[in-house]
C-alpha positions in Angstrom: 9.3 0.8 3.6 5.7 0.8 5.2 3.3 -1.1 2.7 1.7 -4.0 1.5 1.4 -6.8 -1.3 -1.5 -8.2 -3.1 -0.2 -11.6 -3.9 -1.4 -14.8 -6.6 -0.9 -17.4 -4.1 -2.2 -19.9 -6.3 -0.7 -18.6 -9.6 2.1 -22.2 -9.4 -1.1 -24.3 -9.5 -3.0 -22.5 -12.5 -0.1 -22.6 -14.5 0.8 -26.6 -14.1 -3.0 -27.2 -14.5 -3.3 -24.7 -17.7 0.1 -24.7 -18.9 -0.4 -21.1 -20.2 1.7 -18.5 -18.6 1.6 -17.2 -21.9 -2.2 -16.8 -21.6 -2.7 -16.0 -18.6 0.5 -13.4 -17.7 -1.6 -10.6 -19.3 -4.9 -10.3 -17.7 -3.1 -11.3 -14.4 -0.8 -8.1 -14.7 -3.8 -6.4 -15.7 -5.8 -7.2 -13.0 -2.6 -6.3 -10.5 -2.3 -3.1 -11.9 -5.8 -2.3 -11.7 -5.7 -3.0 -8.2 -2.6 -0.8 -7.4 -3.5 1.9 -8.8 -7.1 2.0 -7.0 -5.4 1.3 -3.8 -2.8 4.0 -4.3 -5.4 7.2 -5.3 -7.4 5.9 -2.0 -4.2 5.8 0.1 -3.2 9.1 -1.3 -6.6 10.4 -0.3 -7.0 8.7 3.4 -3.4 9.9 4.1 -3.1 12.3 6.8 -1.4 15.5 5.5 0.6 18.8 6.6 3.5 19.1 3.8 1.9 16.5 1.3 5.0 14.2 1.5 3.5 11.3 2.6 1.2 11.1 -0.3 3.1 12.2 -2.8 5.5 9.4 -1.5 2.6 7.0 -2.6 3.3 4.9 -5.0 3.0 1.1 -6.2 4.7 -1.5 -8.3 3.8 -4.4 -10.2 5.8 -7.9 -10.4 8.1 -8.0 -13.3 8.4 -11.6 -14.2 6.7 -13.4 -16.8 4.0 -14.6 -15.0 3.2 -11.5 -12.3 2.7 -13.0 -8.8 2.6 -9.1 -6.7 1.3 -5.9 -6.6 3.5 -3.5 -4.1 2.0 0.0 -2.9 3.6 1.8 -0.4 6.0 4.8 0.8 9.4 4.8 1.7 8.8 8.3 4.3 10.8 7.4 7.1 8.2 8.6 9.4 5.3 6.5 7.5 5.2 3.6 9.9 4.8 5.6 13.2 1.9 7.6 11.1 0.5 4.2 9.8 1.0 1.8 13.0 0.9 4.6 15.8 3.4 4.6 18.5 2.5 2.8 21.7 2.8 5.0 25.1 6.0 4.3 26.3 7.7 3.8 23.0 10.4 5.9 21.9 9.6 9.4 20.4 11.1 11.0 17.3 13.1 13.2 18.7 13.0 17.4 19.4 15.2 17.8 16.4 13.1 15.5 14.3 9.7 17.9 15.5 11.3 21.2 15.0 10.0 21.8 11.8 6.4 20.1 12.7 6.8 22.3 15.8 7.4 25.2 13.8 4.4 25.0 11.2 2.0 24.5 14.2 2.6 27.5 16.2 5.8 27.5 17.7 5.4 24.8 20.0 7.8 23.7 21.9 9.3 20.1 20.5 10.5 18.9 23.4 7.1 19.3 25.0 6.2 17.2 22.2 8.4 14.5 22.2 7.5 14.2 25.8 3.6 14.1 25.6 4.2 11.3 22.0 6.5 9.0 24.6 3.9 9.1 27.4 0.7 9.4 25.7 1.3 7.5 22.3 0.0 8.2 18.9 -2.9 7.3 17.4 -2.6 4.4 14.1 -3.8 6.3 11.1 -3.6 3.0 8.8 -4.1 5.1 5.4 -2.3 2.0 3.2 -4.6 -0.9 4.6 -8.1 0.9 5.1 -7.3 1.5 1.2 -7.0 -1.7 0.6 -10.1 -3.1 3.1 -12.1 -0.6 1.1 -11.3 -1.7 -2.4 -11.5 -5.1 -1.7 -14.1 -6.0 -3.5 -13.3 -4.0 -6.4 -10.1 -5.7 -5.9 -11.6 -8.9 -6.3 -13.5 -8.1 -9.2 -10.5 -7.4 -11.6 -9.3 -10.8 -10.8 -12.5 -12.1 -11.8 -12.3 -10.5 -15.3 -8.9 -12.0 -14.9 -10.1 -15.3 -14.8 -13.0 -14.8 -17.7 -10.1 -13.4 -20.1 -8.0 -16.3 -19.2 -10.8 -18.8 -20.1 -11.7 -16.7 -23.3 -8.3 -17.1 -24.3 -8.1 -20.6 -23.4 -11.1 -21.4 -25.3 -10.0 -19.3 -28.6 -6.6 -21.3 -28.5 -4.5 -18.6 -27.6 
């Protein structure tokens, strides 16, 4: 799966020093999913599309647990990575088989000409998942603000 993880890394500490999972496993989850879901409709819209698989394949996840550590979103498109990362020159190319219906939408071109030019030449990174990320960032960072004002609201009110 080609993705990435927004991640509490300090989520053990807040909880010994607060001792409110409780309190603060909701605006934490709500904070994640905020954050998913804004990185997912950018991803969706900086993905590079022909069919529309890739971004349709889009899609995120949130931590189960009682206290939410992660936020996943990410595709599981075989060919995500080589779109995401690009492919070095020299690496190994899908293969003619694999381009025949690419081929085949753009013309009639000749998928072993393909292949060939994608193993000498490369392809270029097209990083749709983390430029959506980079670009919500602070967005991103806001929700765990409200995150943390929640939290002390609650703490205050005795929750």
């Amino acid at each position: 799966m080609v993705g990435f993880s927004i991640r509490v890394t300090n989520a053990e500490e807040m909880q010994r020093k607060a001792r409110a999972s409780a309190i603060m496993a909701e605006p934490i989850r709500t904070a994640l999913k905020k954050s998913a879901y804004v990185v997912e409709g950018q991803a969706k819209r900086n993905a590079p599309v022909d069919t529309g698989r890739l971004r349709a394949s889009i899609t995120n996840a949130v931590d189960t647990s009682d206290l939410p550590r992660f936020a996943t979103v990410g595709t599981n498109v075989i060919y995500a990575r080589a779109v995401h990362d690009g492919r070095r020159p020299g690496s190994q190319p899908p293969t003619a088989g694999e381009l025949a219906l690419w081929a085949r939408r753009h013309g009639n071109i000749n998928p072993y000409a393909v292949a060939r030019s994608i193993k000498r030449r490369g392809t270029k990174p097209r990083p749709f998942l983390r430029t959506a990320f980079e670009e919500n960032l602070g967005r991103i960072r806001g929700f765990f603000q409200a995150a943390g004002r929640d939290i002390e609201r609650l703490w205050s009110q005795g929750a």
